[in-house]
C-alpha positions as CSV (number, residue, x, y, z in Angstrom):
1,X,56.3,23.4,-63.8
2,X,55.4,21.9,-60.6
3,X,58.0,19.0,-58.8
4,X,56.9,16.2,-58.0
5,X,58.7,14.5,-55.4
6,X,59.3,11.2,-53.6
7,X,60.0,10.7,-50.0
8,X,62.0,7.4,-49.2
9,X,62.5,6.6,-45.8
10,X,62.6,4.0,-43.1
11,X,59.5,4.1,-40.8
12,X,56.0,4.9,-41.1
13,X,54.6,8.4,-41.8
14,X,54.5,10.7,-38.2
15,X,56.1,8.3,-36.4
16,X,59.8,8.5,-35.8
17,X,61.8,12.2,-34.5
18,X,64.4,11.8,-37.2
19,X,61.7,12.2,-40.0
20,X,59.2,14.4,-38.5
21,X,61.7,16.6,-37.5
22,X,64.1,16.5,-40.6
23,X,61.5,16.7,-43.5
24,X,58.1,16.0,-42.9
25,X,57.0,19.2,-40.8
26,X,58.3,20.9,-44.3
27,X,55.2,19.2,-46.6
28,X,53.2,22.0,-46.4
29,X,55.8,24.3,-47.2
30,X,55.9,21.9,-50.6
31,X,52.7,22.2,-51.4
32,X,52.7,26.1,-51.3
33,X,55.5,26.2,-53.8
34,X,53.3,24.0,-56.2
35,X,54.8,20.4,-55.4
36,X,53.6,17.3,-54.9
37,X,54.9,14.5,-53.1
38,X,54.5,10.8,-52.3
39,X,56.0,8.8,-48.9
40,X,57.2,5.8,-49.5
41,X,58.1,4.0,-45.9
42,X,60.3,0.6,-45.6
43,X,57.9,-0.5,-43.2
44,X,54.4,-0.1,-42.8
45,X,52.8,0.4,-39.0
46,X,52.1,-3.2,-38.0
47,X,55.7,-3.8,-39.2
48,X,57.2,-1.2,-37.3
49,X,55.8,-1.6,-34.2
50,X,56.8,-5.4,-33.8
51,X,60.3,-4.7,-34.5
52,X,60.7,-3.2,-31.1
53,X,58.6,-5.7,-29.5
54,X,60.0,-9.2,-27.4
55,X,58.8,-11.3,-30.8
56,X,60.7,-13.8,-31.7
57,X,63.3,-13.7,-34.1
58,X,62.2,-15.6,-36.7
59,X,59.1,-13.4,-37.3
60,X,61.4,-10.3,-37.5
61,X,63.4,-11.8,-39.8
62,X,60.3,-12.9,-42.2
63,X,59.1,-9.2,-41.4
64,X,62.2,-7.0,-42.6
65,X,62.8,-9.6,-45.6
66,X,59.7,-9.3,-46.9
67,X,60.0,-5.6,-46.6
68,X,62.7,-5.7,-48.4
69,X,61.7,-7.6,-51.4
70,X,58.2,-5.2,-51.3
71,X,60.7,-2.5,-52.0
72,X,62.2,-3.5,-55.5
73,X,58.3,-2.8,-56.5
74,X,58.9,1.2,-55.6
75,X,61.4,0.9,-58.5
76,X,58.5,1.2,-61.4
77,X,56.5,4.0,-59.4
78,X,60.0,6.2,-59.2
79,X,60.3,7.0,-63.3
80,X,57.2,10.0,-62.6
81,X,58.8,11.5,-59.7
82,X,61.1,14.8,-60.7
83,X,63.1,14.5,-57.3
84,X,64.3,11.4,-54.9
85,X,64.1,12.6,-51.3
86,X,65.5,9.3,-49.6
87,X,66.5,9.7,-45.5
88,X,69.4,7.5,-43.8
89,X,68.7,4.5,-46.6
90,X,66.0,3.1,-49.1
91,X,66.4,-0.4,-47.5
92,X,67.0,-1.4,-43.4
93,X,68.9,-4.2,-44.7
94,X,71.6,-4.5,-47.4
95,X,73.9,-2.8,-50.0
96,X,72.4,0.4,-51.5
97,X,71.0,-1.5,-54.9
98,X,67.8,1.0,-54.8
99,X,70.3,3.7,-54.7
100,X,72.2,2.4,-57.2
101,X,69.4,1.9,-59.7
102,X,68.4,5.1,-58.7
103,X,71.3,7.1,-60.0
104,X,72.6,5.0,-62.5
105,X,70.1,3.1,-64.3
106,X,66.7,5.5,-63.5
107,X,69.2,8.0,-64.1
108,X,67.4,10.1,-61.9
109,X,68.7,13.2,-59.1
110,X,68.1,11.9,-55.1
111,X,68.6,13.9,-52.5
112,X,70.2,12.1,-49.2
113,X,69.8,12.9,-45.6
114,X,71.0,12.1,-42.7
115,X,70.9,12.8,-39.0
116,X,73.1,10.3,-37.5
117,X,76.8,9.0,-37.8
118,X,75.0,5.5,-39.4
119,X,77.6,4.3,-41.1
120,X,78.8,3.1,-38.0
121,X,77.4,-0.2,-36.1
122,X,75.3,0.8,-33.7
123,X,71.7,-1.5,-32.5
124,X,69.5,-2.3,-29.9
125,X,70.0,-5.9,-27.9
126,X,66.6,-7.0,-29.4
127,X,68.2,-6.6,-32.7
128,X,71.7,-7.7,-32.7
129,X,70.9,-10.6,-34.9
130,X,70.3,-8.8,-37.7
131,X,72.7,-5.7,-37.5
132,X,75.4,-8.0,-39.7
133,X,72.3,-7.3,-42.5
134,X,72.6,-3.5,-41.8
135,X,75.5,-3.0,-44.4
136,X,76.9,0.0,-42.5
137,X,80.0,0.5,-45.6
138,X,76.9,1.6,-47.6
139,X,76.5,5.2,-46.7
140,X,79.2,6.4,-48.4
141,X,77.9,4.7,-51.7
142,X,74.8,6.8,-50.8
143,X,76.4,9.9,-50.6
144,X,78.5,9.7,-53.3
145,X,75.9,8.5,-55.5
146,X,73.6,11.9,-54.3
147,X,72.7,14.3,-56.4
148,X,73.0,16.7,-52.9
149,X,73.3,16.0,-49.6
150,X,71.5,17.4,-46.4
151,X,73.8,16.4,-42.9
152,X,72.3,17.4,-39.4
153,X,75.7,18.8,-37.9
154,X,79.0,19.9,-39.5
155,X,80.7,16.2,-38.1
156,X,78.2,14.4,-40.6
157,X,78.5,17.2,-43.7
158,X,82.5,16.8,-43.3
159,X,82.3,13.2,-43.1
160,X,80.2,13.0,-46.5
161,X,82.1,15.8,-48.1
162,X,84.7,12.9,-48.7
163,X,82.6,11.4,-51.1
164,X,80.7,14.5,-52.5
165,X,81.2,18.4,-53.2
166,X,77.6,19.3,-52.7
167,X,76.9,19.0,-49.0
168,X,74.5,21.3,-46.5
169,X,74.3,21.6,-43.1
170,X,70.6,21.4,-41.9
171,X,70.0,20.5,-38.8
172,X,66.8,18.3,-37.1
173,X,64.5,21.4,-36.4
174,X,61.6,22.3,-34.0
175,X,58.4,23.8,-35.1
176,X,57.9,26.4,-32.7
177,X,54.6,28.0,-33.9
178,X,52.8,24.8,-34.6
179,X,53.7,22.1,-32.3
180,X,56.5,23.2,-29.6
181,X,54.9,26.5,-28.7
182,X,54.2,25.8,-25.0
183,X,56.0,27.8,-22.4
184,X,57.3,26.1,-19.3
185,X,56.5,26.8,-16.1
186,X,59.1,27.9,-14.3
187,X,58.0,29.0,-10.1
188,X,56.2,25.4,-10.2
189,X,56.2,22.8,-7.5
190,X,58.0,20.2,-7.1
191,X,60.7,20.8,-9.4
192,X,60.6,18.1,-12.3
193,X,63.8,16.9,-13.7
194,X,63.2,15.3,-17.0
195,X,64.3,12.9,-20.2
196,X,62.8,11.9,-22.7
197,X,63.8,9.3,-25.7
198,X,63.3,5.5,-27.0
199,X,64.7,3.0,-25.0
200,X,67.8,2.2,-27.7
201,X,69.0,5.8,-25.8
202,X,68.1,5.1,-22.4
203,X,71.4,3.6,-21.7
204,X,73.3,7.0,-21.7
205,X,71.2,7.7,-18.7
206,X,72.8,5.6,-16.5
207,X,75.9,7.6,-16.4
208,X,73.7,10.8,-14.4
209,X,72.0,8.3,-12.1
210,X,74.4,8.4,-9.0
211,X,74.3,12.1,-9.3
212,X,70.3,12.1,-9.5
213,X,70.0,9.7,-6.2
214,X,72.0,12.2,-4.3
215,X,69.9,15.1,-5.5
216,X,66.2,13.5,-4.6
217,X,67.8,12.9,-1.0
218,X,68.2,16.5,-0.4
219,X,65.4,18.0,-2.5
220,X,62.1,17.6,-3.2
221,X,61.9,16.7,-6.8
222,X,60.4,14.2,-9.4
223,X,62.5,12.8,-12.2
224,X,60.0,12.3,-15.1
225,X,61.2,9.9,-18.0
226,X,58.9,9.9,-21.2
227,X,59.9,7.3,-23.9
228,X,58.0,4.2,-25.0
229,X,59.6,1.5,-22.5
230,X,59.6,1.9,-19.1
231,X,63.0,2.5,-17.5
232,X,64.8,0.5,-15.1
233,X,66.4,2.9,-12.8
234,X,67.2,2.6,-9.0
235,X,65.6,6.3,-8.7
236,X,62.9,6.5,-5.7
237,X,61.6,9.5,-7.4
238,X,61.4,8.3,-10.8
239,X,57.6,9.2,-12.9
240,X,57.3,6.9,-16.0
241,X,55.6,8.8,-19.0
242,X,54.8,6.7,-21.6
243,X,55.3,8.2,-24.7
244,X,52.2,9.3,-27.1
245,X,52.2,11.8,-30.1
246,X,48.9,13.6,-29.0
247,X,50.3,14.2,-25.7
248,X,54.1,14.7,-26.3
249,X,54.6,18.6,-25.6
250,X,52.0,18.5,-22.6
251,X,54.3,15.9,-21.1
252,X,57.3,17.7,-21.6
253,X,56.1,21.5,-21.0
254,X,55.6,19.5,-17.4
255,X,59.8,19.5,-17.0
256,X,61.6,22.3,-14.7
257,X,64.7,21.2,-15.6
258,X,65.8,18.9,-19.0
259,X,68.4,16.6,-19.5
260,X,70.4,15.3,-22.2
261,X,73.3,12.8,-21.2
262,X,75.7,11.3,-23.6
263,X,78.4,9.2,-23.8
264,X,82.2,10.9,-25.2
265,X,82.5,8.9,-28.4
266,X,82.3,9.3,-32.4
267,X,78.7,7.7,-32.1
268,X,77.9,11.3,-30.4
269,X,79.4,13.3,-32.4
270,X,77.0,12.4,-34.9
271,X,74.2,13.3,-32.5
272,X,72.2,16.5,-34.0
273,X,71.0,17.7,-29.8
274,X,67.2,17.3,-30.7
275,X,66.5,15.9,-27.0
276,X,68.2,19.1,-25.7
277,X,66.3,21.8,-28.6
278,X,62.6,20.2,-27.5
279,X,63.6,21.4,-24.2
280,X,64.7,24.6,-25.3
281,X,62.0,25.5,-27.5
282,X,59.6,24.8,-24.4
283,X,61.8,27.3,-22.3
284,X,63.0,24.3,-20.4
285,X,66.2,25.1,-18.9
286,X,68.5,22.2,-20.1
287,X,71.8,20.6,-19.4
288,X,73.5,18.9,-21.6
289,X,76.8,16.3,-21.8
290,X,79.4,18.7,-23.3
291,X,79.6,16.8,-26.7
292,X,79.2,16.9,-29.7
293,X,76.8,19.6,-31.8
294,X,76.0,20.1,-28.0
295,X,78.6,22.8,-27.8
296,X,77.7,24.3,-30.6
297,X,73.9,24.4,-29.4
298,X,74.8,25.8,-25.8
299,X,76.9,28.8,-24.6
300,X,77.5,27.6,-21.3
301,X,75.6,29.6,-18.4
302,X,74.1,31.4,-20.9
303,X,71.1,29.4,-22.5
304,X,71.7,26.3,-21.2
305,X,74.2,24.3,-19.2
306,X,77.3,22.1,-20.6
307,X,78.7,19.6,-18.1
308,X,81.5,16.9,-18.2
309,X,81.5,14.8,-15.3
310,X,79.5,13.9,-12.3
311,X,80.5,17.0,-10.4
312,X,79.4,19.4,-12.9
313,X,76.0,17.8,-13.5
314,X,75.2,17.9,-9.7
315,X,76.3,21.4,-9.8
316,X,73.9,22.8,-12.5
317,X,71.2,20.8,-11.2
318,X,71.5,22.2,-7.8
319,X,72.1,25.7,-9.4
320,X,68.8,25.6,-11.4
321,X,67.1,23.5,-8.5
322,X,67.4,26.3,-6.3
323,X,67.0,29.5,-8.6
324,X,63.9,29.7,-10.0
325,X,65.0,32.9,-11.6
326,X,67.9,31.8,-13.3
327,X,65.5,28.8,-14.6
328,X,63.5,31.6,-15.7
329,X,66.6,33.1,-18.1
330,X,68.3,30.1,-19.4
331,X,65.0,28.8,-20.5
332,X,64.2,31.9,-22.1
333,X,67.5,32.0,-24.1
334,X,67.2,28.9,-24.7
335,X,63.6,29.6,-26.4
336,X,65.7,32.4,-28.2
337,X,68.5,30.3,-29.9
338,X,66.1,27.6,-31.0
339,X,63.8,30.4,-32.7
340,X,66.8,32.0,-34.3
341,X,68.9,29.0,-35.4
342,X,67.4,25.3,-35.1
343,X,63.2,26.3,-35.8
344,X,61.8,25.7,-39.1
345,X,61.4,29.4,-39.9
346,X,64.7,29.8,-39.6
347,X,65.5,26.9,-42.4
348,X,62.5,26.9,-44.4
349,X,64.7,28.4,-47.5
350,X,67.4,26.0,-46.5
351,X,65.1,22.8,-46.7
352,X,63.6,24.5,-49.9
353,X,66.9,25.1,-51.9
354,X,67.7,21.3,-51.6
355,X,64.9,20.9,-54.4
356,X,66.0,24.2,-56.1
357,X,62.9,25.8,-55.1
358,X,63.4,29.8,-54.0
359,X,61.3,30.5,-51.0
């Protein structure tokens, strides 16, 4: 008998990394094993998009709570649905009633996913106000509530392996047939050092911009920075990118060299390295901050580059700056551990058995 499924999940359909890259590229992999499936977003677009805008706070309040209450109407649509597929929380704001309902009075199965260490407080300045709403102690209600769980790193599954017995690791995956199957250039010039990521992350750059003003003194380079702010960053070389969906590998196939910095904290470790495996699928030769799922992604010098401190960042970029055959191999390693371990070839099956459905 065919599944039908529901998706539950913050933002808008094709619209934020952590669900493209966690579940949606795997629809049509659904459909060929004779399900069906409806999304069900928190927000719709127009909603969405002012939430990260300079509105005032008064209209992002009236926006989220009347998302909110919309919500508690998805509980009469869910009784048809086989499987609950709900990502990082069924509300933005609040304790886990949905979930709760869900599970105990629906009585039905949910699957729960996520790619971040969220149930710890973490929010942009233009929404501070409204992070005390965020009910961070819910998570683990979530999980223990799940039928199974689906983590993006082993530091999330062993944090919700407290609270349940059936946890997976599956990690935020790249579609390298479909989507990231450009090649990087890699005897192009100038050399392009890039980044790319929303501007709630473009604070850990910062930490690699003393080390990037020394380089563009000595060489002739272009730091590109693709995200959907522009950045504020004393770099005479810096190219703002805005980001756009139709145009998001073009822009990054562009980099010589990618960067992913990050701060040394538990809010890291939760990190699943998707800035760094866009890079790598591309053949991008990448260096990133040695934490995290980082050092599981990377072997040092080998298919990418793991640094620590200021000195080791200038010393990879000048290594890859001036070798454009060593750009050459770690970027084709790179390519190589993404296809074998992080693409969604490789966890199709894994993806599939969440819903007990043998590929």
């Amino acid at each position: 008998m065919p599944k039908r499924i529901a998706f539950i999940a913050p933002y808008p359909i094709a619209q934020a990394p952590s669900q493209r890259f966690r579940f949606e590229q795997y629809f049509n992999f659904l459909e060929e094993n004779d399900c069906t499936y409806a999304f069900f977003p928190f927000y719709d677009f127009k909603s969405w998009q002012l939430l990260y805008t300079n509105k005032s706070a008064l209209r992002k309040a009236w926006v989220v709570l009347s998302s909110y209450f919309k919500r508690f109407s998805l509980i009469f649509k869910l009784r048809k649905f086989d499987v609950i597929f709900i990502h990082r929380e069924a509300t933005h704001i609040g304790p886990p009633i949905i979930e709760w309902i869900i599970a105990k009075i629906l009585k039905k199965k949910y699957i729960y996913d996520f790619d971040d260490a969220i149930w710890l407080p973490n929010y942009s300045e233009g929404n501070s106000k409204f992070h005390r709403l965020k009910a961070y102690w819910k998570v683990k209600y979530c999980i223990k509530w799940a039928h199974r769980v689906s983590a993006g790193n082993a530091f999330l599954a062993n944090y919700a392996s407290q609270f349940n017995d059936k946890v997976i690791v599956l990690p935020t995956t790249i579609d390298t047939e479909n989507y990231h199957n450009l090649k990087c250039q890699h005897d192009k010039t100038p050399i392009i050092i890039g980044w790319t990521g929303t501007h709630t992350t473009m604070q850990y750059l910062q930490t690699v911009v003393p080390v990037l003003q020394e380089i563009e003194e000595k060489y002739q380079i272009e730091i590109h920075i693709i995200s959907n702010e522009k950045p504020v960053l004393d770099l005479k070389s810096l190219v703002y990118v805005k980001w756009k969906k139709e145009t998001e590998i073009e822009d990054l196939v562009k980099f010589s060299i990618g960067i992913m910095p990050l701060e040394d904290n538990v809010w890291a470790e939760g990190k699943c390295g998707f800035k760094g495996l866009q890079y790598m699928a591309l053949e991008i030769p990448t260096i990133m901050s040695a934490v995290g799922v980082n050092k599981t992604i990377v072997d040092n010098g080998v298919n990418g580059f793991l640094v620590s401190d200021s000195n080791e960042w200038k010393k990879a970029l000048v290594s890859l700056i001036e070798d454009h055959k060593l750009r050459t191999k770690i970027g084709q390693s790179g390519y190589e551990s993404v296809k074998e371990h992080y693409s969604v070839v490789a966890n199709t099956s894994l993806f599939l058995s969440l819903f007990e459905i043998q590929n």
